[in-house]
C-alpha positions as CSV (number, residue, x, y, z in Angstrom):
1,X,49.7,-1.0,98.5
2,X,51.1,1.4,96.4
3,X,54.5,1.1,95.4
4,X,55.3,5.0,96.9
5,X,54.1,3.5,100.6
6,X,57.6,3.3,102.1
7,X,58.7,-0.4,101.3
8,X,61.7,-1.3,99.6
9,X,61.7,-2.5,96.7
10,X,64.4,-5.1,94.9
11,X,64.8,-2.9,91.4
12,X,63.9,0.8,91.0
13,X,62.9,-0.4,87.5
14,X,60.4,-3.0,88.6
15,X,57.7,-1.1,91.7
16,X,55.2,-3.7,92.7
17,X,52.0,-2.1,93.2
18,X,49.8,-5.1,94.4
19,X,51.2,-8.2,95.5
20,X,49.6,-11.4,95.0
21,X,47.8,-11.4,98.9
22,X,46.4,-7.3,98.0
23,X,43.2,-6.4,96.7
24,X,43.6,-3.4,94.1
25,X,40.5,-1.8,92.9
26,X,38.0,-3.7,91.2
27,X,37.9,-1.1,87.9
28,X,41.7,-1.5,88.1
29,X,41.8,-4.9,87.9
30,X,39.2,-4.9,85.5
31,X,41.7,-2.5,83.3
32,X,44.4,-5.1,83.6
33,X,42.2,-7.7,82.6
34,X,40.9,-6.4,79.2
35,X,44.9,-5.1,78.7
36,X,45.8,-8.8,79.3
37,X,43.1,-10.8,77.1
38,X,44.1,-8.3,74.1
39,X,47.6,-9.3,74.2
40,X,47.0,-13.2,75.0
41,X,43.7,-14.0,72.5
42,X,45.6,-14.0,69.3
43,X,47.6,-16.3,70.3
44,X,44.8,-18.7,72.1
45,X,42.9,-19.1,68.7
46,X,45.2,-18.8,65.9
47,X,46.7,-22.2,67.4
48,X,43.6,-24.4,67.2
49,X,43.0,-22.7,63.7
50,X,46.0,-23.8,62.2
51,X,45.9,-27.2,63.6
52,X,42.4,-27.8,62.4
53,X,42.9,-25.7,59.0
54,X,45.9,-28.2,58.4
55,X,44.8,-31.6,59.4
56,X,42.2,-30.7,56.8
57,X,39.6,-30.4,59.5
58,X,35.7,-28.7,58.8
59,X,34.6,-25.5,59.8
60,X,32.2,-26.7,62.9
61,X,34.9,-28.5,64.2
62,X,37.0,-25.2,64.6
63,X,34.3,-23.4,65.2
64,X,34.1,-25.2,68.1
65,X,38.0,-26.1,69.1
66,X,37.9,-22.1,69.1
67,X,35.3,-21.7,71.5
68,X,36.0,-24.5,73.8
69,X,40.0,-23.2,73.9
70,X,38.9,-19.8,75.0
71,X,36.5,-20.9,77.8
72,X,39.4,-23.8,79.1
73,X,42.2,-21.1,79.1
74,X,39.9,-18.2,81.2
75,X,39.0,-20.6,83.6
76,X,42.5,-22.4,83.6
77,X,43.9,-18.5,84.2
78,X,41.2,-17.8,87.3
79,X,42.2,-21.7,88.7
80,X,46.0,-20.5,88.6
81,X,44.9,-17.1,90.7
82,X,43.3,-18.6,93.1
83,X,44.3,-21.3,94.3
84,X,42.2,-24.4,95.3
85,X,43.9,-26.9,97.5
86,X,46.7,-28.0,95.8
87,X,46.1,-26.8,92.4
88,X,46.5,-23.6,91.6
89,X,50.1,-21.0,91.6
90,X,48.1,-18.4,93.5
91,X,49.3,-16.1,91.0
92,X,48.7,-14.2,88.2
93,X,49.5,-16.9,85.2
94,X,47.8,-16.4,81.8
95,X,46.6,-20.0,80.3
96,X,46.5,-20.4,76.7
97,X,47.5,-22.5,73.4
98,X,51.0,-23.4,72.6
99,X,52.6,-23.6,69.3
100,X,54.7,-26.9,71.3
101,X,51.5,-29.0,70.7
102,X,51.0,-28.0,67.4
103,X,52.7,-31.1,65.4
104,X,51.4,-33.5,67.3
105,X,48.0,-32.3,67.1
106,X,48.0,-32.2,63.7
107,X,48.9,-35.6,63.3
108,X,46.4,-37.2,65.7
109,X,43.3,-35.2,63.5
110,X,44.9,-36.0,60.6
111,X,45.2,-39.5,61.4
112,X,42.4,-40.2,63.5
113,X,40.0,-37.3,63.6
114,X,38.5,-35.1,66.6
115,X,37.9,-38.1,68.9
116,X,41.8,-39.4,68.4
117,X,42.8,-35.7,69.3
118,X,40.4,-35.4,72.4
119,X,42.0,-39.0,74.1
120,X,45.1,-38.0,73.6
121,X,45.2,-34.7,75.3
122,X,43.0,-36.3,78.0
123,X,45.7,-39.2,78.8
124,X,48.3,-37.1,78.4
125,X,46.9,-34.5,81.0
126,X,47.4,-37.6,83.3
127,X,51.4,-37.3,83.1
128,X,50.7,-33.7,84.1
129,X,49.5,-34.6,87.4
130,X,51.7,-37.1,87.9
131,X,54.9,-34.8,87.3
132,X,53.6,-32.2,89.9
133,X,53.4,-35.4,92.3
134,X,56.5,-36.4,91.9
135,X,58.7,-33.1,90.9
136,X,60.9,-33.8,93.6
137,X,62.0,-37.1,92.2
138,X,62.5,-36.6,88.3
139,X,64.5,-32.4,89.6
140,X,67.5,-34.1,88.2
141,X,66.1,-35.9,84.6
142,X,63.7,-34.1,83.5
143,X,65.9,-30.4,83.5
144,X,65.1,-27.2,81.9
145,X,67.9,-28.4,79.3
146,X,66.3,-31.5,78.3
147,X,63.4,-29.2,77.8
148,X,65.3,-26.9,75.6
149,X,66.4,-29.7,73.0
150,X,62.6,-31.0,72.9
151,X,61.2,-27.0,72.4
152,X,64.0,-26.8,69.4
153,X,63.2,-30.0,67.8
154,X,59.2,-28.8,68.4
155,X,59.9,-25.9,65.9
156,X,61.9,-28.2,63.7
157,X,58.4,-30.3,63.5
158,X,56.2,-27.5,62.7
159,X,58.0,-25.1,60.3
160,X,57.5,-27.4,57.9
161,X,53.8,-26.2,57.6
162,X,54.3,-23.5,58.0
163,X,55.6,-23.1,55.0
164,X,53.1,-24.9,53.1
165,X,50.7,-21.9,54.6
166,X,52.6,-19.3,52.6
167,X,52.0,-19.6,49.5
168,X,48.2,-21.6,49.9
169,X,45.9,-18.7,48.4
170,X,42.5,-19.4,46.5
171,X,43.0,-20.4,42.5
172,X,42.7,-17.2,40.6
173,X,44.8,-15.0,43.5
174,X,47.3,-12.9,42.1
175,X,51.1,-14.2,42.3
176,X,52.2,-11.9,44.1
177,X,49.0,-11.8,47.0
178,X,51.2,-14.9,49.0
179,X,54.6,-13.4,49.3
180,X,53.2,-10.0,49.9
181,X,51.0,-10.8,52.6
182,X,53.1,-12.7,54.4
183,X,56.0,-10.3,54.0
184,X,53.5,-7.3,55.3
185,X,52.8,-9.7,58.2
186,X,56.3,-10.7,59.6
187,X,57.6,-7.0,58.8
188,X,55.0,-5.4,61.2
189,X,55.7,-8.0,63.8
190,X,59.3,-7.4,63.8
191,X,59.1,-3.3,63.9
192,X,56.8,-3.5,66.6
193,X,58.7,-6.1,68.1
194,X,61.7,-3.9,68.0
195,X,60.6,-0.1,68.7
196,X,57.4,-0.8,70.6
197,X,57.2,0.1,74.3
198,X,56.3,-1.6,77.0
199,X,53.3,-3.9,76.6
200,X,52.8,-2.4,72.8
201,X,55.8,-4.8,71.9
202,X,53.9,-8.0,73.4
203,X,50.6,-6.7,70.9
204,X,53.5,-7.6,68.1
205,X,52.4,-10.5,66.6
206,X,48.5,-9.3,66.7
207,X,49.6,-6.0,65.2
208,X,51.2,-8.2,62.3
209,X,47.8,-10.0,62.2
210,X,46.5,-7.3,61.4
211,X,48.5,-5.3,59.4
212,X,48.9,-8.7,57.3
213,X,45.2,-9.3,56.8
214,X,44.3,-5.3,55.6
215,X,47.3,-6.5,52.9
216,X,46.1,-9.6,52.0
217,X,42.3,-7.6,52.3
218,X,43.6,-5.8,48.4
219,X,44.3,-8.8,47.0
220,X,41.2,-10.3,47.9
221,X,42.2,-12.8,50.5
222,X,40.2,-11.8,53.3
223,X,36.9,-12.9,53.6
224,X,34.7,-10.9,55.7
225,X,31.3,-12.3,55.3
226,X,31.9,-14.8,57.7
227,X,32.4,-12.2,60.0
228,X,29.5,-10.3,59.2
229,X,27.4,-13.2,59.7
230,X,28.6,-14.0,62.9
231,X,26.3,-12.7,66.0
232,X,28.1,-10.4,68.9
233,X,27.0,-13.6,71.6
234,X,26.0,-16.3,71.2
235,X,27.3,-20.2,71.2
236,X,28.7,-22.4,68.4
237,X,27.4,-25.7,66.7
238,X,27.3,-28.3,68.5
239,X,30.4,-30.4,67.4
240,X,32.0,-32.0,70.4
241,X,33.5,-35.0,69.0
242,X,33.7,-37.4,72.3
243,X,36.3,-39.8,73.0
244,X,37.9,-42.5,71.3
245,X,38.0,-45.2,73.1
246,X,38.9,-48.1,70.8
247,X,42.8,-47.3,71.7
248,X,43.8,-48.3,68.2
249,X,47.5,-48.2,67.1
250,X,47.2,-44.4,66.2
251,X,46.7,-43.8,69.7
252,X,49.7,-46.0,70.6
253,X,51.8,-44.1,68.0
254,X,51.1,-41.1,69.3
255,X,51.0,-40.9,72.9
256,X,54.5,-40.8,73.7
257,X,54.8,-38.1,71.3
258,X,52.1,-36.6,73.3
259,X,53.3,-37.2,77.0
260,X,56.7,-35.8,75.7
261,X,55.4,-32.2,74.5
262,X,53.3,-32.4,78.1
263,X,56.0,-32.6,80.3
264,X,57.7,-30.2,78.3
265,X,55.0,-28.0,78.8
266,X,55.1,-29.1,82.4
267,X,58.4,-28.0,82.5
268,X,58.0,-24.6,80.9
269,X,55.4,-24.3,83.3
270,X,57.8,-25.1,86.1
271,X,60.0,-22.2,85.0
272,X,57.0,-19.3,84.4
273,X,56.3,-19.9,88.0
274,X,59.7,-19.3,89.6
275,X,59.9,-16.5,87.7
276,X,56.3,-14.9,88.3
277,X,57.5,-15.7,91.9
278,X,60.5,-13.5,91.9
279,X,58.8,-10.2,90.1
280,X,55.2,-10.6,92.3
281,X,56.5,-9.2,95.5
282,X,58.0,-5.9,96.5
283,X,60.9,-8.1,98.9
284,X,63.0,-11.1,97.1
285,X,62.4,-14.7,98.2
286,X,62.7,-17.9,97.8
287,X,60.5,-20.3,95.1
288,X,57.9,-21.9,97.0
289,X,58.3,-25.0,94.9
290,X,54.5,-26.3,96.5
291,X,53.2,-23.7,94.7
292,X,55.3,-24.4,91.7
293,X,53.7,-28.1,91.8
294,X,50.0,-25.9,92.1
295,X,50.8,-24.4,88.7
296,X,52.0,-27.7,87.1
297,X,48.5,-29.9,88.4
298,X,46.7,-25.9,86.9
299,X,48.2,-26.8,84.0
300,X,47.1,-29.9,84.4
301,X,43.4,-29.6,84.7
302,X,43.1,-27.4,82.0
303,X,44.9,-30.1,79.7
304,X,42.0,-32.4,81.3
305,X,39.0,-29.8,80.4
306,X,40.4,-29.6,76.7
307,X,40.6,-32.7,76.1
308,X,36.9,-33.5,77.5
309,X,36.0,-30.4,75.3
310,X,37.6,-31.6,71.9
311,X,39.8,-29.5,71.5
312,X,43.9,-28.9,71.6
313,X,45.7,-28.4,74.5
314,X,46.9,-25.6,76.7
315,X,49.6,-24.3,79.2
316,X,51.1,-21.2,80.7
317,X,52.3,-18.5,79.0
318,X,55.8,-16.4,79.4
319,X,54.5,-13.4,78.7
320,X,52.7,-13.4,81.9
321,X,55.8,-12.7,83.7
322,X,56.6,-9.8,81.4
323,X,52.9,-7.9,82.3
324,X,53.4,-8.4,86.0
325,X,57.0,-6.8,86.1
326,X,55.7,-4.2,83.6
327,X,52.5,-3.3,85.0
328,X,53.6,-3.8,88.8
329,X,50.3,-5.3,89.2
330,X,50.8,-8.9,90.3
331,X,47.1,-9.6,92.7
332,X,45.1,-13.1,92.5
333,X,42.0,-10.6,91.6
334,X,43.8,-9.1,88.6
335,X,44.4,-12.4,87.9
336,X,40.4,-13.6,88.0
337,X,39.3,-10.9,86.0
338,X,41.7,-11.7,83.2
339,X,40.8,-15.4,83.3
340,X,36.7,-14.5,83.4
341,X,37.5,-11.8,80.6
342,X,38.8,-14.3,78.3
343,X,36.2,-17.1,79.2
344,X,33.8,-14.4,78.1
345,X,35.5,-14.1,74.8
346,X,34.0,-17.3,74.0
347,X,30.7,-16.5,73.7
348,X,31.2,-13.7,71.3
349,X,31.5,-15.1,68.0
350,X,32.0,-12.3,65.9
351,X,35.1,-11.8,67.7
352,X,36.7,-15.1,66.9
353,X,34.9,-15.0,63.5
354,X,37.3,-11.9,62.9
355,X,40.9,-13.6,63.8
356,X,39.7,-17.0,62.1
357,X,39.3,-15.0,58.8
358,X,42.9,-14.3,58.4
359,X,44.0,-16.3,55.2
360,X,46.9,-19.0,55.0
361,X,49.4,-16.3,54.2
362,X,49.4,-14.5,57.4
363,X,48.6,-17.4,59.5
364,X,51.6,-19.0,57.9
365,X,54.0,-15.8,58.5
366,X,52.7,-15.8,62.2
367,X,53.5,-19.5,62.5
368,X,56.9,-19.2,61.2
369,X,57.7,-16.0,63.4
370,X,55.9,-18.0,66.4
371,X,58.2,-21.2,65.6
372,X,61.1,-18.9,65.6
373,X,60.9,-17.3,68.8
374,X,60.1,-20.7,70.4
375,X,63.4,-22.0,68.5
376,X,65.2,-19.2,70.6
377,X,63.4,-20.5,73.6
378,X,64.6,-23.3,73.3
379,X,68.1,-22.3,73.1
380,X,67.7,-20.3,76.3
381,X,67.1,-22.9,78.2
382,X,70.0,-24.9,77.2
383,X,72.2,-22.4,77.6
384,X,71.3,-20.5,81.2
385,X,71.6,-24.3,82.1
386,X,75.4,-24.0,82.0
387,X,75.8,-26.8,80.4
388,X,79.3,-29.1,80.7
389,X,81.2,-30.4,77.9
390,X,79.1,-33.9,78.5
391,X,75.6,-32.1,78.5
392,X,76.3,-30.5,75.3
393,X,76.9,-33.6,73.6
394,X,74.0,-34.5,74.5
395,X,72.2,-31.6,73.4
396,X,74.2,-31.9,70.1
397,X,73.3,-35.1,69.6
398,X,69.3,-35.1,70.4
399,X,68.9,-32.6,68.7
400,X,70.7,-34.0,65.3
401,X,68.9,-37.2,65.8
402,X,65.3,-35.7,65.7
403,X,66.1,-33.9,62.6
404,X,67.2,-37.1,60.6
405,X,64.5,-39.1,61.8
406,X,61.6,-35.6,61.2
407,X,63.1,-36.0,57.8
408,X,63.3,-39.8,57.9
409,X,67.1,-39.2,56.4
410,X,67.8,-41.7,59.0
411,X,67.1,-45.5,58.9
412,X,64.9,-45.4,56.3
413,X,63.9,-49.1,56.7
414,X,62.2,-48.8,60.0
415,X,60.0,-46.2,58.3
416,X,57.1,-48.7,57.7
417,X,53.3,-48.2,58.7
418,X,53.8,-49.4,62.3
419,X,56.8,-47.3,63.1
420,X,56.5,-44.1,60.9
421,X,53.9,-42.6,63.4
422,X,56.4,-43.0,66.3
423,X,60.3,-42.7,64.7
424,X,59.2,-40.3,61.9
425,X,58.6,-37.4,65.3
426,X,61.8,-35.8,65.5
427,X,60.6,-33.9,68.3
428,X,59.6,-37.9,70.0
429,X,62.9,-39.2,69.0
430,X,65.3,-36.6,69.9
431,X,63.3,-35.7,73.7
432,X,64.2,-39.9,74.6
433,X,67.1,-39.6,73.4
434,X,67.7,-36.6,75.5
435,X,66.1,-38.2,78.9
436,X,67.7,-41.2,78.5
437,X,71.4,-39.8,78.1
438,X,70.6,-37.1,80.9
439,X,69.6,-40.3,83.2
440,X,72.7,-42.3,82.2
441,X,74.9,-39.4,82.8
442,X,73.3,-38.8,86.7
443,X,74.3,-42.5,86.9
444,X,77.7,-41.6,85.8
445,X,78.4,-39.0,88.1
446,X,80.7,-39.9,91.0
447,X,78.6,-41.6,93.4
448,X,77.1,-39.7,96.6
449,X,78.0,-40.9,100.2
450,X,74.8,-41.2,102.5
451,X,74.4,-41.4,105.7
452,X,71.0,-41.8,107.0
453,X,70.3,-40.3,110.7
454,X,67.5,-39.8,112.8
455,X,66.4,-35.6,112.8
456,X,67.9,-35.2,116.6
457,X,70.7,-33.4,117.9
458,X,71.4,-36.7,119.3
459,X,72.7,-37.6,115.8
460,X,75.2,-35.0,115.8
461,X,78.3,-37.3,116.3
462,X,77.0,-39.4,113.4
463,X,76.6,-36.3,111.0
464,X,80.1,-35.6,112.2
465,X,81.8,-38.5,111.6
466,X,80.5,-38.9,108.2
467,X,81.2,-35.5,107.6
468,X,84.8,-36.1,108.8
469,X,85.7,-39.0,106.6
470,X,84.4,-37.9,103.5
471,X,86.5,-34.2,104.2
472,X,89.6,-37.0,104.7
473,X,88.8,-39.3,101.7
474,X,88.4,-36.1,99.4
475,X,91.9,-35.1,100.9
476,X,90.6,-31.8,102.2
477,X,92.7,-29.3,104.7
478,X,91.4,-29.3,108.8
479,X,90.0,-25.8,108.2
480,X,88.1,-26.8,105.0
481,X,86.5,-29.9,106.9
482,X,85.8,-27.7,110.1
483,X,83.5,-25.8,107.8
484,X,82.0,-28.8,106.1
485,X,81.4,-29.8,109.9
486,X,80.0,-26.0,110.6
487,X,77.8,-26.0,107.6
488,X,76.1,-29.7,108.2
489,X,75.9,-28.8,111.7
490,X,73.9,-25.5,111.8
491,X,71.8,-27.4,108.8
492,X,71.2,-30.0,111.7
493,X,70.3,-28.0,114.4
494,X,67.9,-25.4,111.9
495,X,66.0,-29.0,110.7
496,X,65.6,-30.1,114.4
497,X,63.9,-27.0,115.3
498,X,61.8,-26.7,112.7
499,X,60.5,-30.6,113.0
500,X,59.9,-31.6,116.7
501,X,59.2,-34.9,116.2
502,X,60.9,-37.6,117.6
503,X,60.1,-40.2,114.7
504,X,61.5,-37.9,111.5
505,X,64.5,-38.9,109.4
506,X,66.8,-37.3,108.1
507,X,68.9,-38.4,104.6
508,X,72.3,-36.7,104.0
509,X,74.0,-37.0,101.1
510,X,77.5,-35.9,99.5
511,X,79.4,-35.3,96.4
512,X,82.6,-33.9,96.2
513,X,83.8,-31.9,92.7
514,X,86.3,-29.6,91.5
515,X,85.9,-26.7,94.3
516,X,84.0,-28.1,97.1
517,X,81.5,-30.4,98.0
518,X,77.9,-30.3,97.7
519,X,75.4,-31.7,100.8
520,X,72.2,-32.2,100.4
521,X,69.6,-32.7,103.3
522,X,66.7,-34.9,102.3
523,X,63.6,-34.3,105.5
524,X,60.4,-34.4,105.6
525,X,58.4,-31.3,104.4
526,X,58.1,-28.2,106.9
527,X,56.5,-24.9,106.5
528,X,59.9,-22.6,107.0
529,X,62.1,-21.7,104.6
530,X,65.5,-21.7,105.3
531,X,66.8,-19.9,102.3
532,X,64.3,-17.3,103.2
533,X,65.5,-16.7,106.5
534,X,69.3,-16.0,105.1
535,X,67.0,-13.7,102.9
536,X,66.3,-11.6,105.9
537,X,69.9,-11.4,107.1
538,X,71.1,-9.3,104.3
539,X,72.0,-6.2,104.7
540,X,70.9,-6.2,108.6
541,X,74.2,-5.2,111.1
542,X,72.8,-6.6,114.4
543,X,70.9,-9.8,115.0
544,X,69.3,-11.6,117.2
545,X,70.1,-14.8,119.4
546,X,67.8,-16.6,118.2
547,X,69.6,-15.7,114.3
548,X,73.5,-17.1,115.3
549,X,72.8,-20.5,113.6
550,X,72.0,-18.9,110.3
551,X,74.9,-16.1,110.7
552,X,77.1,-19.3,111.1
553,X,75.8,-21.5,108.0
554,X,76.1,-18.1,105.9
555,X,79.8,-18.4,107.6
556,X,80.6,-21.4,106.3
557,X,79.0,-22.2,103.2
558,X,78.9,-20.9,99.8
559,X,75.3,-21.3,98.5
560,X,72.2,-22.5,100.4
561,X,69.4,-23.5,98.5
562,X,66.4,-24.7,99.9
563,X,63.8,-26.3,97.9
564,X,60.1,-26.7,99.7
565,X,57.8,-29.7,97.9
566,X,54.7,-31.0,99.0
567,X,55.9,-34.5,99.6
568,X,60.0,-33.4,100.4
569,X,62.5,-30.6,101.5
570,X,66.0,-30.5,99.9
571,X,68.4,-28.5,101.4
572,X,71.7,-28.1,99.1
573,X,74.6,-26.6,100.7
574,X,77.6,-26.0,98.7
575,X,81.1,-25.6,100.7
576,X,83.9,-24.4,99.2
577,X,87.5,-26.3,99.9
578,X,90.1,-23.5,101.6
579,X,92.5,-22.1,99.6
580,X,95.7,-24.1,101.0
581,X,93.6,-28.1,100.5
């Protein structure tokens, strides 16, 4: 539907044309397809190129890695449009490479070849699915800022090699070919980057590709035979290295280094799908966090297929928010044709041929701009997660503690061969670190008061009592526990109607802090959404009956949240105490 049709909209900046459930034309989303593979293919094959180019790996290999990434992140992207069961986002989410595996991936070829590489990403795709299961349960460990400190220490890993790419030109190269090429490269990147418009500025870094490569080109860098050679379709050499299954001390080393960077992945997946939530339909709503765990298990299988393919691993990308809200286009079938488009890719050599001629230079400036921005990444996250004064020492402190041991500046005795694969990962050390203090902090916190009740109105003299005696033990005023009695109430009642049942339960839990108290509701999963429904009463002046509970919990409490999983609903209600407690 067109974004002119009547309907409101959220933002005048942002018109939805097609929502994810609307079919737009088929040449349409065929235009948004090809727009969206240009902007996304760079990126997909320079990252198995400069793992395999550093580990030292041969030309087959990445011949193949190349081909077997693009045909894993198309159909990856059409599995995340559509949906299938419980895997899936249902929306548009481009799948691709990261520059977060890029350390670790280096390490596993370099150490133990293609068939190291290929386990690895296969196990670790299993802590993938197992994260979507059980999202509900790790909400409160496994944050966005613990994901922060990880991304950081990620680019503290990898710029390293980056490095060693910019000055690695053939013997006989003039001096100044390295410098200049990669100087050519990250300047381009950054003007585009900062006057482009609209989806010209996410082309940046392929622009700089570019415009690098014709530099390095008059020096005599780039070598376009290869390309020449290279047929329009066709398939690769056959080089699919199979599994390792011998499960040597390599693979020991290096799986928790792996598992780490997946569920950091995971969680960077968690957050592209709120947000490509909030800018895919014309009227706000709630996350459906079900469909949140869809993109994660996505995410998942396509970490499976690439590691069953030999090749490097893959997740969602951020930019895929950024197309949606700019293009307004945000339908499943946009979504397929960008996935087929880029699956297609694959089996046109001379294509990849092109990108995997770019020398060491400009791969080098693209990794260093790449590590950069994911640097800043990571600092986002810490930061819109509002850290405390006791988070930040935590952050401070993981993230000081994977440098010294990246740079084994730290302990230097425990650097042997047994322990140098695992303690000499900054990125390994510092994300434990991180977990582990987040985990012993929840434990810290003052301890919640339950109270666990059948889901009946008959309950409701339980719920109050508790309700009651936590308001008196937290010293609050009779109007500030008559709405913390209002609020768990009309929660009650809202849960009763929505579940029938005789036989559900119903967990309540509470916490007091500085301003308030927070309750949170812990009942089986249900298909209404209650923050949805609150969603609906803004802005409307009359109501319904059959709306008075909700006009009463928006009465009483500060904030509702309500948080939909396949396996759990948590309802969080914050209440504020009144002014004269």
């Amino acid at each position: 539907m067109p974004a002119d049709s009547g309907v409101a909209v959220p933002d005048a900046r942002h018109r939805v044309q097609y929502q994810p459930d609307e079919s737009p034309p088929h040449l349409l989303s065929l235009g948004f397809g090809a727009q969206a593979t240009l902007m996304i293919v760079g990126g997909v094959v320079l990252t198995p190129a400069i793992v395999v180019r550093a580990a030292g790996g041969t030309e087959a290999f990445l011949s193949w890695a190349v081909f077997g990434t693009l045909l894993v992140s198309g159909l990856a992207t059409v599995l995340q449009a559509l949906k299938v069961g419980r895997v899936g986002a249902g929306y548009i989410l481009f799948m691709g490479t990261s520059g977060a595996f890029i350390a670790v991936s280096i390490t596993a070829l370099a150490e133990g070849g293609p068939g190291l590489l290929a386990t690895l990403v296969v196990a670790s795709s299993l802590f993938q699915f197992l994260f979507a299961a059980r999202l509900s349960f790790v909400r409160r460990i496994v944050t966005p800022m613990v994901a922060g400190v990880v991304i950081m220490l990620i680019s503290v890993t990898v710029t390293p090699i980056a490095f060693d790419m910019l000055d690695d030109i053939p013997e006989g190269a003039p001096v100044a070919a390295a410098p200049v090429s990669a100087g050519v490269t990250l300047l381009a990147i950054l003007i585009v980057g900062a006057v482009g418009i609209g989806l010209v500025r996410l082309w940046a870094p392929l622009i700089g590709i570019g415009v690098g490569g014709v530099a390095a080109g008059f020096f005599g860098l780039y070598d376009l035979q290869a390309v020449i050679e290279a047929p329009w379709f066709g398939l690769p050499e056959l080089a699919w290295p199979g599994l390792e299954m011998g499960f040597g001390a390599h693979f020991w080393a290096l799986l928790p280094a792996f598992a780490f960077v997946t569920l950091v992945g995971a969680v960077e997946t968690v957050g592209d799908s709120i947000a490509v939530q909030r800018v895919s339909w014309r009227r706000p709503r709630t996350a459906n966090f079900r469909e949140v765990q869809g993109a994660v298990n996505a995410d998942g299988v396509g970490n499976l297929l690439s590691g069953l393919i030999g090749t490097v691993p893959n997740t969602t990308y951020s930019s895929s928010v950024a197309v949606v809200e700019i293009t307004g286009v945000a339908a499943r079938r946009a979504g397929v044709y960008a996935g087929a488009l880029l699956a297609l890719l694959a089996f046109l050599p001379k294509v990849t041929a092109l990108l995997l001629a770019v020398p060491n230079p400009v791969f080098g400036a693209f990794t260093l701009m790449m590590m950069g921005m994911l640097f800043v990444q990571g600092m986002r996250l810490v930061i819109a997660s509002e850290i405390d004064s006791k988070q930040a020492m935590v952050v401070g402190l993981a993230f000081w503690l994977g440098v010294g041991f990246q740079g084994e500046d730290v302990f230097r005795d425990l650097m042997n061969a047994r322990w140098a694969s695992l303690l000499g990962n900054g990125m390994t050390v510092g994300g434990f670190f991180a977990i582990a203090a987040t985990l012993l902090l929840e434990v810290l916190e003052p301890r919640r008061s339950r109270l666990r009740i059948p889901l009946s109105q008959a309950a409701l003299p339980d719920l109050h009592g508790f309700l009651d005696g936590f308001a008196e033990r937290s010293g609050w005023s009779a109007s500030a526990a008559g709405r913390l009695r209002l609020a768990g109430e009309e929660v009650l009642s809202h849960l009763v109607e929505l579940r029938p049942r005789s036989d559900s339960a119903l967990l309540v839990l509470a916490r007091p802090d500085r301003e308030g108290a927070e309750l949170e509701f812990v009942a089986a999963p249900s298909e209404t959404n209650v923050e949805d429904q609150m969603l609906v009463l803004d802005g409307k002046k009359e109501f319904a009956l059959d709306e008075v509970s909700l006009r009463l919990l928006d009465h009483a409490a500060e904030s509702v949240r309500h948080q939909q999983y396949y396996d759990t609903d948590f309802i969080t209600v914050r209440v504020r105490r009144a002014p004269d407690s």
